[in-house]
C-alpha positions in Angstrom: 21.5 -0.5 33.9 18.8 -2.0 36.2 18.2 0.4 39.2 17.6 -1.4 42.7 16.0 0.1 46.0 17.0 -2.4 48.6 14.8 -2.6 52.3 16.0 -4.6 55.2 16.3 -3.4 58.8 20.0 -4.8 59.1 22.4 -2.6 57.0 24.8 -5.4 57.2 22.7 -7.3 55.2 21.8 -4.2 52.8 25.6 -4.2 52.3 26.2 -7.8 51.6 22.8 -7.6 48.5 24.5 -4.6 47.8 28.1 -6.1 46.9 26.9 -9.0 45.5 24.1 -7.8 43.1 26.4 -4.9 42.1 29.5 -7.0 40.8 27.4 -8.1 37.8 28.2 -5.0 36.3 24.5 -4.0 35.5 23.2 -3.8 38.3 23.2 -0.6 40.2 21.9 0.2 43.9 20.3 3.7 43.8 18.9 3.6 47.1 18.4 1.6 50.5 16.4 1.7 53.3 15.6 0.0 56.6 11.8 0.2 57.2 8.6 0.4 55.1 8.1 4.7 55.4 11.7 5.3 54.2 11.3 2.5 51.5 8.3 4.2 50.4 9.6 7.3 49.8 12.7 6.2 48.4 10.5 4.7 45.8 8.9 7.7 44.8 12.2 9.5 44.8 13.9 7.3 43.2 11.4 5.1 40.4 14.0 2.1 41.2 13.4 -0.3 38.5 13.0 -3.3 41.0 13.1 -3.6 45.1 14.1 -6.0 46.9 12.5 -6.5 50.1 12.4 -8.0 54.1 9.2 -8.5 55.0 9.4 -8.3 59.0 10.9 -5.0 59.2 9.8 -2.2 62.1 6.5 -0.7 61.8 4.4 -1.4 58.9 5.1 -5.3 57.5 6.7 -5.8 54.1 3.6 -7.2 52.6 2.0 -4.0 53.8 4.5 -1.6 51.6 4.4 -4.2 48.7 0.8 -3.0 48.6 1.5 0.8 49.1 4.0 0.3 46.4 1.8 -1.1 44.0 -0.9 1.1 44.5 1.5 4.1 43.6 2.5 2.1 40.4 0.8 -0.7 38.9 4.1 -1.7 37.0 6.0 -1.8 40.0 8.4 -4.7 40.1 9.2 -6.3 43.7 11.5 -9.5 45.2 10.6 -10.5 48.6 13.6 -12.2 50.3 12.9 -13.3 53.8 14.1 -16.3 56.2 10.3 -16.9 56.7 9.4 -18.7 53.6 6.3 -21.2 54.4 4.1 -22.2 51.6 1.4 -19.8 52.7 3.6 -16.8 53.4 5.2 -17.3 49.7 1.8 -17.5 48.7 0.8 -14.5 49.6 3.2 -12.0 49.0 2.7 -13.6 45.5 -0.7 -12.8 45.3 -0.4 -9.3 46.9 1.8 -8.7 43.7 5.3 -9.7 44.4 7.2 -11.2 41.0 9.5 -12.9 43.1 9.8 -14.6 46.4 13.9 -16.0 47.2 14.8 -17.6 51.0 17.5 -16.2 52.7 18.5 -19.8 52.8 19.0 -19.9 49.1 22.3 -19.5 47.3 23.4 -16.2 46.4 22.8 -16.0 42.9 19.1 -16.7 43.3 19.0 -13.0 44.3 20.4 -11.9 41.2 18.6 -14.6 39.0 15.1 -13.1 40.9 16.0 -9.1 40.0 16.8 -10.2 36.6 13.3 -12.0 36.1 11.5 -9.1 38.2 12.6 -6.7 35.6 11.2 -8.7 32.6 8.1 -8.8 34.7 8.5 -12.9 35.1 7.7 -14.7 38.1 10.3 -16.5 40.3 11.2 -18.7 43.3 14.2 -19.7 44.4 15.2 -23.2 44.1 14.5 -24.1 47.8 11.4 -23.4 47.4 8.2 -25.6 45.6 7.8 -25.0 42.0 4.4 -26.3 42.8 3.7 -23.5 44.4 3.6 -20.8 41.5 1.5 -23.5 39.7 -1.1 -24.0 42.2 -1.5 -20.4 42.6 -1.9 -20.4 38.5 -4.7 -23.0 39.2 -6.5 -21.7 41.8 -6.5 -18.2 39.8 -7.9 -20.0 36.7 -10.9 -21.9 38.8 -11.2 -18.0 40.2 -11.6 -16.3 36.7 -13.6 -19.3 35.8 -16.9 -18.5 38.2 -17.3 -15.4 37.2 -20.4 -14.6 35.2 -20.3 -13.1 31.9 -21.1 -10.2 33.2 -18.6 -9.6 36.2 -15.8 -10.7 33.9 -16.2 -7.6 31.4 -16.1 -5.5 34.6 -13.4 -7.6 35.3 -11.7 -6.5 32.6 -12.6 -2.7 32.4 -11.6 -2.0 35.7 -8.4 -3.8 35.2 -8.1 -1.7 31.9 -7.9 1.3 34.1 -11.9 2.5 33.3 -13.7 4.5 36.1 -16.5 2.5 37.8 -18.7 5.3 35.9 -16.9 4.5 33.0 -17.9 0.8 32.8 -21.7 1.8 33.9 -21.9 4.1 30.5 -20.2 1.1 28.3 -22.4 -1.4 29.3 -25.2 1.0 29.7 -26.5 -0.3 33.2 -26.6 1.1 36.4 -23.7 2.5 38.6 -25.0 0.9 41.6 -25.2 -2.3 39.2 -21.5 -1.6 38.4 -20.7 -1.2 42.2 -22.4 -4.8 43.1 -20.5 -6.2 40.1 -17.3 -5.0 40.9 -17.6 -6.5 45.2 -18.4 -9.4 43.6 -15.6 -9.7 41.3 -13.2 -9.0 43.9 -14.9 -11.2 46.2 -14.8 -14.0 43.7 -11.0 -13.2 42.6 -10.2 -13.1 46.3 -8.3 -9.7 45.5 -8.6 -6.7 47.5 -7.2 -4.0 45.7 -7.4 -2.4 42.4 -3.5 -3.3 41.6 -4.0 -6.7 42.7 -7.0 -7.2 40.0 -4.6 -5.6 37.2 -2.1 -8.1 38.3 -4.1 -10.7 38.3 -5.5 -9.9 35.1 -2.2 -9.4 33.2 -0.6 -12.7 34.5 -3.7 -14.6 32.8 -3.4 -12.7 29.6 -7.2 -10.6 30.2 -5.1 -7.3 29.2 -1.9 -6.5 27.8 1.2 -5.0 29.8 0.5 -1.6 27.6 -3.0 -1.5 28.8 -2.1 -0.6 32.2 
């Protein structure tokens, strides 16, 4: 059984992902919630397998929680499904670690079809929406990991390994301030800002393995 939290500030619309996800038989609903503070403690109640979330919700945004969730847990599994669905909106929740991204103008079993590849840990779009655009984000990730010196890129890859800036100082036997320029550069040069956005990054290009994390 795959266990859903769902977040959206209309319960009508909780109810209809509710009804539709749940007749596949697998799927199961364990909580719901209409705003980012009560989605985030739902999550740590409840260790949902995947959400599926608004992003324009009151108080703090959806891309906002997407981070708090991830920061709690790496593995966490998240599909943003939203009526606002530009290019550079999709792009972003993407690359704040969102698997999926569906449109609220998409047919009803994208939402399903975006759980289902959320759990496996697979990206996804929803028909409506570019292809191109989970393949330009692949690109401009590879011309990322690509300028990256030697150096930064085995602090790239302890840190996303889970070692301790003081860790990676000891294994490469340099400097912790050395480490500490490294790693702003690295994140700088990733265009990442947090620690679970690096480890996303760095398991969707194959620099660790899922059991790494």
């Amino acid at each position: 059984m795959i266990r859903l939290l769902l977040i959206d500030d209309h319960p009508v619309v909780r109810t209809g992902y509710r009804r539709l996800l749940e007749q596949a038989g697998d799927l199961s609903v364990v909580a719901e919630a209409g705003d980012a503070d009560a989605a985030y403690a739902a999550f740590v109640a409840e260790q949902p397998d995947v959400c599926v979330t608004d992003l324009s919700m009151p108080g703090a945004g959806g891309l906002d929680l997407l981070r708090k969730l991830l920061a709690r847990d790496l593995g966490a599994r998240v599909v943003v499904c939203s009526m606002h669905d530009s290019a550079q909106l999709v792009r972003r929740a993407l690359a704040s670690g969102a698997c999926a991204f569906v449109s609220k103008n998409a047919p009803p079993e994208s939402l399903e079809a975006a759980v289902r590849a959320a759990y496996r840990g697979e990206r996804y779009l929803s028909a409506d929406l570019s292809p191109a655009l989970l393949q330009r984000e692949a690109d401009t990730e590879t011309e990322r990991l690509a300028s990256l010196s030697a150096r930064e890129f085995e602090v790239f890859r302890l840190l996303a390994e889970g070692h301790a800036p003081a860790d990676c100082a000891v294994i490469l036997n340099v400097s912790p301030k050395t480490i500490a320029n490294n790693q702003t550069q690295v994140k700088e040069k990733l265009g990442v800002s947090t620690s679970a956005a690096l480890v996303h990054l760095a398991l969707r290009h194959g620099v660790i393995r899922p059991q790494s994390v």
